[in-house]
Phi, psi and omega in degrees: 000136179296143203251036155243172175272106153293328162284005160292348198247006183274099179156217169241122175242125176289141174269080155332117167287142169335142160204123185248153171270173159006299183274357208054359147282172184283155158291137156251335191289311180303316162308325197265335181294341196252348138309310185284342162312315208261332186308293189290337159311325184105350151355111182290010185162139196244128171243140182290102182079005178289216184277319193281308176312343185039032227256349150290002180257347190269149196257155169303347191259332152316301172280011204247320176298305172330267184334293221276001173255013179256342192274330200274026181257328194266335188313095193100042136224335159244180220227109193241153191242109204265123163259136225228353193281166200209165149329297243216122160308304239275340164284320169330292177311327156306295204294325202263359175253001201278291192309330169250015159277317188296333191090046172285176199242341160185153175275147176232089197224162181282179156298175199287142216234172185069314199272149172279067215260155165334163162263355154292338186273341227259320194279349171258335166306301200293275159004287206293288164011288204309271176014315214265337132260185172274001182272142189272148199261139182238117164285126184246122193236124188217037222294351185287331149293315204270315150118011186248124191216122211289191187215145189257017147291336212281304187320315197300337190263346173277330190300341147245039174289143188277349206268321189267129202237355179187204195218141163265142186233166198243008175290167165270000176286102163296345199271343152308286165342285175322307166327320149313323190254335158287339162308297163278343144088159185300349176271044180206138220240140173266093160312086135354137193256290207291114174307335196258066159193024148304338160261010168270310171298326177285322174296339187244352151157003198270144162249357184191160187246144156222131188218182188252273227302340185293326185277016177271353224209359223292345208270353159265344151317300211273340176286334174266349143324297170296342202251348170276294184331317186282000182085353171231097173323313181312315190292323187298314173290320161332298173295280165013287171284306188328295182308316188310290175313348211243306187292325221252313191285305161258047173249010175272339187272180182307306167217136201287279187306345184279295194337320219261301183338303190286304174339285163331306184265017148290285189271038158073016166234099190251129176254002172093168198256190181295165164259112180351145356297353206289152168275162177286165142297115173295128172007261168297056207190332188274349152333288181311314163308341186249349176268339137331314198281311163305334163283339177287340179288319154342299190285281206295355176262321158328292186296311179324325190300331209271331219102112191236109179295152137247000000 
């Protein structure tokens, strides 16, 4: 048994988007409105710094602002997973002694990104992480980005580390997943990546979702979590195809984080537009954007009628 509560980590964690002021720097102020938004929604858990989080765009000192104005906004009431990977193992290893003073509840990182590295060196980069605190660690397998594609030798071996407690893994394959959790065993938690399979993942072996697209959207993730919990599938598919429409829309647009971005600042939360190469949405896109937000507020009132546990 892992010498953690694994069910805190059970559930939907928004991957939280950036926030920048004005000038494009980070916000911390804005970041905590946008932690107390999800807070009060009910969400289980905010991951940090990722890809939505743009947190490879971000200097290690950004990102340590980040973290420590979302844990002093959030601490006890969601459950946040700081994601730390970098380039430099040796920032990684800042950032994961950063994350557990402040008190994050576990770390995370993709392999070491732009160098192609060995899976001995990708296992001694993860390796140094673990090492360097007591917080347990979630390996983020994104080989589409990353350009690494974990081996389920390599997995088996780290999972059975008491630190290491699951994988987010980020494919379009259920039949990986699934592979994964037979690997890593019940004492190991599957994050589910691709946001529009989330209930094809919970069928095949994930306790939990972590997506970028949940936070335009986070109150139908949690009606299909419930409606998986509860034995019904059909309604879960159901949500599903819903989320699956919403999401085709905005991967249509230039970029997916401005597109989520704007949503936000539609509903009175502005996080500032991405930080460059990624693009803003141009003018002439917020018609569409705004005709967007509305139908996901349609769904969500939709779902609210129905019941939504949190």
């Amino acid at each position: 048994m892992k010498p953690y509560d694994l069910n805190k980590f059970k559930g939907v964690f928004i991957a939280m988007n950036s926030c920048y002021d004005e000038q494009g720097e980070v916000s911390p102020e804005r970041a905590k409105k946008l932690a107390r938004h999800y807070a009060d929604i009910g969400v289980k858990g905010l991951y940090l710094a990722g890809s939505t989080g743009e947190g490879m765009l971000q200097s290690v000192e950004e990102r340590k602002q980040i973290l420590q104005a979302v844990m002093e906004e959030v601490r006890g009431e969601l459950i946040v997973i700081a994601h730390i990977g970098a380039a430099s193992t040796r920032d990684c290893v800042e950032l994961t002694v950063h994350a557990e003073s402040v008190g994050a509840d576990a770390i995370s990182a993709v392999p070491s990104i732009y160098y192609r590295i060995s899976e001995k060196g990708v296992e001694e980069h993860w390796q140094a992480i673990i090492d360097s605190s007591s917080l347990p660690f979630i390996m983020y397998h994104i080989p589409a980005t990353t350009g690494f594609h974990l081996s389920k030798d390599l997995l088996g071996k780290l999972a059975k580390q008491d630190k290491v407690i699951g994988v987010k893994i980020t494919t379009d394959s259920t039949y990986e997943l699934q592979q994964f959790k037979r690997i890593g065993g019940e004492d190991f938690i599957l994050f589910n990546g691709p946001d529009e399979q989330y209930v094809a993942g919970l069928i095949m072996g994930a306790e939990a979702g972590i997506g970028g697209t949940y936070g335009v959207m986070p109150e139908l993730f949690m009606k299909i979590e419930q409606c998986f919990a509860e034995g019904k599938i059909a309604e879960a598919q159901h949500w599903q195809i819903k989320v699956n429409e919403i999401i085709t829309e905005l991967v249509a647009f230039p970029s997916l984080y401005g597109a989520s971005k704007l949503i936000l600042k539609l509903r009175g939360i502005d996080t500032g537009i991405p930080r460059m190469p990624i693009s803003p949405i141009p003018e002439s896109d917020y018609s569409k954007i705004e005709a967007l937000n509305h139908k996901i507020l349609h769904y969500i009132e939709e779902a609210k009628s129905e019941g939504i546990r949190v």
